[in-house]
Structure formats: structure tokens, C-alpha cells
C-alpha positions in Angstrom: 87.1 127.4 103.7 83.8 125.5 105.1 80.9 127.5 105.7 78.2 125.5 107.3 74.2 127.0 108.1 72.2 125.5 110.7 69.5 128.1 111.0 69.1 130.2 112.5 72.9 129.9 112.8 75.9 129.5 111.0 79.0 128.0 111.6 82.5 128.3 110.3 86.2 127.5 111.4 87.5 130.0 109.3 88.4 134.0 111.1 88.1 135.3 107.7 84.5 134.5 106.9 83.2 134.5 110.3 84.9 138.5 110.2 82.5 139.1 106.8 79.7 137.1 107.9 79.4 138.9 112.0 78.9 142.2 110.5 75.2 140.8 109.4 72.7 140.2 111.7 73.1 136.2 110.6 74.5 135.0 114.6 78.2 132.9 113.9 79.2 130.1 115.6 83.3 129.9 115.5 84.4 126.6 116.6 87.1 127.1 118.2 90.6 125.5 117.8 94.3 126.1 116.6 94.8 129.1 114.4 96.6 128.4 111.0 98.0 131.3 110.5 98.0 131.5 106.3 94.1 130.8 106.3 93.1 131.7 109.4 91.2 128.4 110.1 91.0 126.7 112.8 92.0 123.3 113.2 92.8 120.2 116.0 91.0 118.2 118.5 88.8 121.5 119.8 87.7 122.1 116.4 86.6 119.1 115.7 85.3 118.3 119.2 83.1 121.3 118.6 81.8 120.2 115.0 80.6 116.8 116.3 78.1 118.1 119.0 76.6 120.5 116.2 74.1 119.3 113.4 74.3 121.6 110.1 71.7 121.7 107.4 73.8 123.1 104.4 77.7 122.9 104.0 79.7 125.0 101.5 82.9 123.5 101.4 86.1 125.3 99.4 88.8 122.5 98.5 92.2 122.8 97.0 92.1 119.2 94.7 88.7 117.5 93.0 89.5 114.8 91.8 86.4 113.3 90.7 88.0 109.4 91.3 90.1 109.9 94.4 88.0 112.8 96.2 88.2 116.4 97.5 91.5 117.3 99.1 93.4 119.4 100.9 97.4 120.1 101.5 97.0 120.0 105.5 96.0 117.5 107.4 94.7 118.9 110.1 92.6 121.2 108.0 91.0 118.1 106.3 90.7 116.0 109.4 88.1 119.3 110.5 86.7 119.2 107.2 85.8 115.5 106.9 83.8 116.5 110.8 82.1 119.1 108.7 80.7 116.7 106.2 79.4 114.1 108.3 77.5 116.6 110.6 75.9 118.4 107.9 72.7 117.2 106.2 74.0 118.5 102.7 77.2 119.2 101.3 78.3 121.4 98.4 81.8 121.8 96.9 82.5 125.1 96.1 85.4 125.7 93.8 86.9 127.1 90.2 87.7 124.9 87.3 91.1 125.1 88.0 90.9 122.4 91.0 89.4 119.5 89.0 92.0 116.8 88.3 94.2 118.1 91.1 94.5 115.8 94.4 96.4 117.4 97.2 98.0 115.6 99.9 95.1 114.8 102.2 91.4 113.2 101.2 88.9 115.2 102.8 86.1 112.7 101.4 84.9 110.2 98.1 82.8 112.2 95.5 79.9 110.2 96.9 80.0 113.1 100.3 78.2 115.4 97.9 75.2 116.3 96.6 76.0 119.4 95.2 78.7 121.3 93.2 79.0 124.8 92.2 82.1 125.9 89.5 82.5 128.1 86.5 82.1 126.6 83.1 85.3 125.9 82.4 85.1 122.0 84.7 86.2 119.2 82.2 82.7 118.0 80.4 84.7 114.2 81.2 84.1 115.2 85.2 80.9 116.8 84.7 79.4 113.4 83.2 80.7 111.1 86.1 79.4 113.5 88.8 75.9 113.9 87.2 76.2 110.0 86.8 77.0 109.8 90.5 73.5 112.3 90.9 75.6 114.8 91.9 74.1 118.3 90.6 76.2 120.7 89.1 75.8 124.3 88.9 78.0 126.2 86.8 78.3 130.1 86.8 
């Protein structure tokens, strides 16, 4: 699920972590949109509409494929359509996912490796994928 911060905001599409996130004093911005009802995103025009008259400073951005060739991907389209909004308004983006996704492309391109300056995984990403992002001068933090 995206999670973007603009401070002193942050914005999200996702129920879920706008849910966790609103019982802080951090104020959420939900954009608005379609509800998908198994991961309670929010997705369509609205969403996007919404996303392209906001500027975000940091994006953490889950994703379902990485392949470190092809790109980050999703299985819906709609939900990768928003996504792609969220990287080109935010200032930084950061894939956050476990080793599992790496090699894996879904049905929908969210965006090239290139989007990113940033990716956080366990230790178990393939060293092969880990030496073409760092080549790329993506950073990788693994935990």
C-alpha cells in the first residue's frame, strides 16, 4: 500500500493504514476514490485526480512484483494506474517489500527501477538484484 508524507501531512489511498496512522496526532490526507474491497485502497479517476494536485516529499510504496529489469508491479490495474500518480508527485520514492517479491512481475508495471531512489527488504533479496540496483544508485537497506 502507498504511504506518501508531505509534512506536516501524510497521505495514503489505503483505509487500512490511514485507520493506524489517524489514531496519532500525524493529520491524514485520504484521497478519495473507489474502494477495493480486498485491500481497502482506493482507486479510479478521483484517486488519482486527488494525487496530482498534491506534492509529497517521501513515498513508501508496497508492490506485489520487483523485477529489477521490467519494474515494480501490481495484479490490478487500477491500483497501479494510482500508484504510478504517487510516484511522479512525490520528491522520493522507496520500495518497500520482502525478498519474496524480487523476480516476480505481476500483471501491471507500476514504474522502471529508475522511479526509485530507495529500497528497503530483508536480507534474503538475490545478491544478482542487489548489484544492478546499487549500479542503478539505488540504495538498499536491508533489515
Amino acid at each position: 500500500m502507498p504511504y506518501a508524507i508531505s509534512r506536516p501531512n501524510d497521505i495514503t489511498n489505503a483505509l487500512n493504514i490511514a485507520r493506524g496512522v489517524g489514531c496519532t496526532t500525524v493529520e491524514v490526507i485520504l484521497t478519495g476514490g473507489t474502494l477495493r474491497k480486498n485491500s481497502f485502497s482506493l482507486v479510479g479517476p478521483i484517486a488519482e485526480e486527488t494525487l496530482r494536485r498534491l506534492s509529497a516529499d517521501l513515498l513508501f510504496l508496497g508492490v506485489d512484483g520487483f523485477d529489477v529489469q521490467f519494474g515494480l508491479s501490481t495484479p490490478n490495474l487500477l491500483e497501479a494506474k494510482v500508484n504510478r500518480v504517487m510516484v511522479e508527485v512525490a520528491k522520493k520514492t522507496v520500495a518497500v517489500c520482502d525478498s519474496s517479491k524480487f523476480g516476480r512481475r505481476s500483471l501491471s508495471l507500476i514504474a522502471p527501477p529508475s522511479a526509485l531512489q530507495e529500497v528497503i527488504t530483508d536480507r534474503g533479496m538475490p545478491k544478482s538484484d542487489q548489484r544492478v540496483l546499487k549500479q542503478a544508485g539505488v540504495e538498499i537497506t536491508l533489515v
